[in-house]
KEDRENMI-236525 format. One line per 5 residues: their letters; for each residue x, y, z of N, C-alpha, C. Coordinates in nm, 2 decimals, padded with zeros to 4 digits. Each point is the difference from the previous one (the first is absolute). Layout:
# residues N
a) X,Y,Z,X,Y,Z,X,Y,Z  ... .
//
This chain:
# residues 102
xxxxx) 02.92,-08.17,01.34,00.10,-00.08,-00.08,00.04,-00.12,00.09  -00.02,-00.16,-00.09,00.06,-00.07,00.06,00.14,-00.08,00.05  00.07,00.13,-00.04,00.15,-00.06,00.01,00.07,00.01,00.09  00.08,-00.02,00.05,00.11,00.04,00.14,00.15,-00.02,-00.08  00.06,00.06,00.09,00.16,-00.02,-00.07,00.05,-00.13,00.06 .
xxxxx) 00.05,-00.06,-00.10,00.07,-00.15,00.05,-00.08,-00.10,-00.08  -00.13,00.06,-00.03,-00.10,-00.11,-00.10,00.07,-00.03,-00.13  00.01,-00.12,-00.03,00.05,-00.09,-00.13,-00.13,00.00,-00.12  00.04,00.14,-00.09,-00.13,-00.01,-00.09,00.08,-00.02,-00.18  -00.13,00.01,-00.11,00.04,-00.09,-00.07,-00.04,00.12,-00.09 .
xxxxx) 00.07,00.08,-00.13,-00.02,00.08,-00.06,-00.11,-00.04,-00.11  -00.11,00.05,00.01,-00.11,-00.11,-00.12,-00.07,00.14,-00.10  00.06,00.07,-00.04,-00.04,00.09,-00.11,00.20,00.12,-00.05  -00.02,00.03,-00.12,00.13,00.09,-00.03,00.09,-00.08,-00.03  00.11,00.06,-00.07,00.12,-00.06,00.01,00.06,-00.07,00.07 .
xxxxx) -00.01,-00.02,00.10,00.09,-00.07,00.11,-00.13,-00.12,00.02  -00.07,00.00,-00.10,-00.12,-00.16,00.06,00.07,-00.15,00.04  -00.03,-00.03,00.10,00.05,-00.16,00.05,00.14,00.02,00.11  00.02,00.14,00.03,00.14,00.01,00.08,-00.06,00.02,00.11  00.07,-00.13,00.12,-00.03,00.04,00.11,00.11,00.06,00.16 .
xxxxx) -00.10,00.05,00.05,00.13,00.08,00.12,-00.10,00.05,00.11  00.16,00.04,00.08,-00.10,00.06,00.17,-00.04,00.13,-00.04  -00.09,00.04,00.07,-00.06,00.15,00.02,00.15,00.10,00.08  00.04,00.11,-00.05,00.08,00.00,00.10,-00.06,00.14,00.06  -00.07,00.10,-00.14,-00.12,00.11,00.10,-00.13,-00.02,-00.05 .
xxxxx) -00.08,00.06,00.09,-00.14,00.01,-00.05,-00.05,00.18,00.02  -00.06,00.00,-00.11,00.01,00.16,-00.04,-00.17,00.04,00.03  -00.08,00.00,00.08,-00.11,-00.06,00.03,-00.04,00.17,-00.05  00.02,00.09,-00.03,-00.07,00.12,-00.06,-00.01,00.04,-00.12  00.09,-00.06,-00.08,00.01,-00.05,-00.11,-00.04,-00.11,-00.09 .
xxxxx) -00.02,-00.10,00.08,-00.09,-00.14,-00.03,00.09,-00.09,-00.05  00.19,00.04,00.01,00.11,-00.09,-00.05,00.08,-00.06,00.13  00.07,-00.09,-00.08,00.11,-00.07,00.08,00.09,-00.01,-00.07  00.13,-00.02,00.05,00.12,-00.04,-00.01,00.04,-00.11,00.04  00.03,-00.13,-00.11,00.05,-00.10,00.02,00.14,-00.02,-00.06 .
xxxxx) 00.06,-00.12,00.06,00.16,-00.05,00.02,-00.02,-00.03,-00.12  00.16,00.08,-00.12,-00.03,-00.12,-00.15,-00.06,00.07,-00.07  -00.10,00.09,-00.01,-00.13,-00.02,-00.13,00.04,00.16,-00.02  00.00,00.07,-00.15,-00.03,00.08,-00.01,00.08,00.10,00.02  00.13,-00.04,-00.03,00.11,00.10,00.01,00.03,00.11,-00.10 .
xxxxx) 00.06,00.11,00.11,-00.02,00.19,-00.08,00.13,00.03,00.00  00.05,00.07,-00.08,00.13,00.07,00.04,-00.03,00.16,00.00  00.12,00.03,00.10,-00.04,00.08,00.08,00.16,00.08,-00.04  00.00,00.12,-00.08,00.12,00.10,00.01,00.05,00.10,00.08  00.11,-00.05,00.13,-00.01,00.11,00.10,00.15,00.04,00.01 .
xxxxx) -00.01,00.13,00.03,00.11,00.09,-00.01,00.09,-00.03,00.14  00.07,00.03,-00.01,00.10,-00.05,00.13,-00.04,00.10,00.12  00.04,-00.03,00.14,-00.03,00.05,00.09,00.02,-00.03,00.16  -00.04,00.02,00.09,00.06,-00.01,00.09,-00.06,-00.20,00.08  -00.07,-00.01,-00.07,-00.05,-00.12,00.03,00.06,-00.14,-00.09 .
xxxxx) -00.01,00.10,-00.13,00.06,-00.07,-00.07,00.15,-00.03,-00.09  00.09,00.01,00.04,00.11,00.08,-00.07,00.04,-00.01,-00.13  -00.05,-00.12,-00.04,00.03,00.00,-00.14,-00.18,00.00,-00.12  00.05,00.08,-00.10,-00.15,-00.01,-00.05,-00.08,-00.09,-00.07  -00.05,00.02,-00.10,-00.01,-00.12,-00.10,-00.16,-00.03,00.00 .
xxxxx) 00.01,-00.12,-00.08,-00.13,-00.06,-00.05,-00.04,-00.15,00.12  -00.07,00.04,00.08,-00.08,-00.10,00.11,-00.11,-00.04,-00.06  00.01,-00.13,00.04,-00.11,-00.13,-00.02,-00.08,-00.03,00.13  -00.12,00.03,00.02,-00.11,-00.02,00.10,-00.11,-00.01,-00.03  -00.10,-00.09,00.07,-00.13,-00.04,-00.03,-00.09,00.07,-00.04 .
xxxxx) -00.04,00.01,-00.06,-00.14,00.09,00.01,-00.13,-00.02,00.04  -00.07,00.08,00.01,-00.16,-00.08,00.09,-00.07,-00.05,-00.13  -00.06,-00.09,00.03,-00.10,-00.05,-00.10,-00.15,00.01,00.08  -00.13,00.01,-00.07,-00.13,00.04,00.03,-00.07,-00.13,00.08  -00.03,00.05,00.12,-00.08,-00.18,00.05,-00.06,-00.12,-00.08 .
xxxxx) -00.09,00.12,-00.05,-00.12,-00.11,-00.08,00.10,-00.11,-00.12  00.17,00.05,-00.01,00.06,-00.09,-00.12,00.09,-00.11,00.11  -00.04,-00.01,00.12,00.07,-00.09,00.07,-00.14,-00.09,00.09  00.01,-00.15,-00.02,-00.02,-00.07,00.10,00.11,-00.10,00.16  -00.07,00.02,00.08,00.03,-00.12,00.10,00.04,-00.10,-00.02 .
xxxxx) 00.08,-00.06,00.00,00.09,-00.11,-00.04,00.01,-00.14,00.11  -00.13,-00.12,-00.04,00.01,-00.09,00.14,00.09,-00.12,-00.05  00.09,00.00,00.10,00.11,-00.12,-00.06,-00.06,-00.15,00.06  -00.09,-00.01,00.03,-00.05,-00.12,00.02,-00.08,-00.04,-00.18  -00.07,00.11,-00.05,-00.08,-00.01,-00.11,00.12,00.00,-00.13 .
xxxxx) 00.12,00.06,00.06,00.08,00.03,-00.11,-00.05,00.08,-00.08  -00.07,00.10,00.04,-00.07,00.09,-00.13,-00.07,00.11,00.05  00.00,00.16,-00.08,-00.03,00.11,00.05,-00.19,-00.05,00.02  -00.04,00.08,00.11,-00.15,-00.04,00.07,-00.07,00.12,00.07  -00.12,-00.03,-00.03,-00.07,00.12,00.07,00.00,-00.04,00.19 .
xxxxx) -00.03,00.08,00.08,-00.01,00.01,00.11,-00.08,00.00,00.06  -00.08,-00.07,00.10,-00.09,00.03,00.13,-00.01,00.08,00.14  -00.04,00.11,00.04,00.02,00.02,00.07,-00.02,-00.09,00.12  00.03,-00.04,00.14,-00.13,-00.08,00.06,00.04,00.09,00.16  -00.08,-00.01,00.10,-00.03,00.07,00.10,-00.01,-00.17,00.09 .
xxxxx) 00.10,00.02,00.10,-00.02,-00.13,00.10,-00.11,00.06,00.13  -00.04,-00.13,00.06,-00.10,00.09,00.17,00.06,00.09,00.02  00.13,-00.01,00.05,00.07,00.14,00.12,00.01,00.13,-00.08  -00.03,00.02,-00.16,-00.03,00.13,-00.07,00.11,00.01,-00.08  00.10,-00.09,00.02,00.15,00.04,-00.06,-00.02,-00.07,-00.15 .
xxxxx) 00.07,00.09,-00.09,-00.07,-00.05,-00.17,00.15,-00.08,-00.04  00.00,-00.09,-00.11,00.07,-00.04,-00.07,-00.02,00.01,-00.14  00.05,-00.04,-00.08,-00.03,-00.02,-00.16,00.05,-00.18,-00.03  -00.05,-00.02,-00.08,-00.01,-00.16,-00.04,-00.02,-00.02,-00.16  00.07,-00.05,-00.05,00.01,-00.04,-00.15,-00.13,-00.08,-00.04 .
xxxxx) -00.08,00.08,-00.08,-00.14,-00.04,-00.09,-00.02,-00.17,-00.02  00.14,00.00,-00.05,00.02,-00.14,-00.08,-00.02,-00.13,00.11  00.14,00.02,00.06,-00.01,-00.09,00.10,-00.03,-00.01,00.18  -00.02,00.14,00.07,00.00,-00.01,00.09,00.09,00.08,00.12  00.11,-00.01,-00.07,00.15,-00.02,00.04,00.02,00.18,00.04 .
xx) 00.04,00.01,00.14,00.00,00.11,00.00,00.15,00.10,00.00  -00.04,00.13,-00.04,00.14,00.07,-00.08,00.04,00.09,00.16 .
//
């Protein structure tokens, strides 16, 4: 998977199409992430020692990789990725479009 958390990707399939946000997990066994913004669940939890009061919670839910692209703000627009491999072995990724590395 090419994501990392902190990556600015762009939601391009489902309900939430055209909404963009940071990675905040990557679920790499499952093939999902969780991004900032997109895709909100409610969640009914009983009170407890963590939580003292109960109720109806609002939190992200993961969405499936393949419905999120990379987001290059130079291109302004979600993009596919390049891997690239410099001499000294250490890799980068670099935006298809322009160059511009993420």
């Amino acid at each position: 998977m090419n994501y990392r958390v902190k990556d600015t990707v762009e939601v391009i399939a489902g309900r939430e199409k055209g909404k963009r946000g940071r990675i905040l997990k990557v679920l790499p066994a499952q093939g999902r992430v969780i991004v900032e913004k997109v895709n909100f669940v409610k969640r009914h939890t009983k009170p407890s020692q963590k939580s003292r009061q109960g109720g109806i919670v609002e939190k992200e839910g993961s969405i499936h990789a393949s419905n999120v692209m990379l987001f290059c703000k130079k291109c302004n627009k979600a993009v596919r990725v390049r891997n690239l491999r410099g001499a000294d072995g250490t890799g980068s990724r670099a935006c298809a479009r322009c160059g511009e590395l993420t």
